[in-house]
N, C-alpha and C positions, 0 to 999 in steps of 0.2 A: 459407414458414414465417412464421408471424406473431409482436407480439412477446410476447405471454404466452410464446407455444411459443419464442422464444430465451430469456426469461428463467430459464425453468425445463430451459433447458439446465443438464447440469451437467458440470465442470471441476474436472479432477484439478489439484490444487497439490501441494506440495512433500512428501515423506513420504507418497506417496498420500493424502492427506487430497481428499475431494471436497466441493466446495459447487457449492450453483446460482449461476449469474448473480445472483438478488434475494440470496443472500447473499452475497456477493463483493463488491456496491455498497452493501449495509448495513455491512459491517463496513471497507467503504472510507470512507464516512462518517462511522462512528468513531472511525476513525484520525484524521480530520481535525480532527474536533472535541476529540480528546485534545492534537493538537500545538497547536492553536490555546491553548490555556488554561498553553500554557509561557510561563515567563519570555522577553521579548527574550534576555537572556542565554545563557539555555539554548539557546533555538535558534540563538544566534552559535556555540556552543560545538559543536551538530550542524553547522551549513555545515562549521564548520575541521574536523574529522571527511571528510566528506563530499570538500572539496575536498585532503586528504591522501592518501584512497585514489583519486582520479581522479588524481592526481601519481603515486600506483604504479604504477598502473595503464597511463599513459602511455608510463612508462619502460621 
């Protein structure tokens, strides 16, 4: 299988919703480029978040 032919695999995510591979890494991209443009603050305020629910999680 070469990678065109993986990229254009496609994968069911959550709510059956399907995208390809190229779309999966584009809007993973996205995402990255939307959190990058938050405040330090904001993203201090996702970690405590984040490390709250690994604290439930744990327990």
């Amino acid at each position: 299988m070469g990678k065109d032919e993986r990229m254009e695999r496609k994968i069911e995510i959550n709510k059956g919703k399907i995208l390809t591979m190229n779309e999966l890494f584009r809007k993973k991209e996205q995402f990255h480029r939307e959190l990058s443009r938050l405040s330090f603050e904001d993203k201090i305020k996702i970690l405590m978040k984040l490390r709250k629910i690994v604290n439930f999680a744990k327990s």
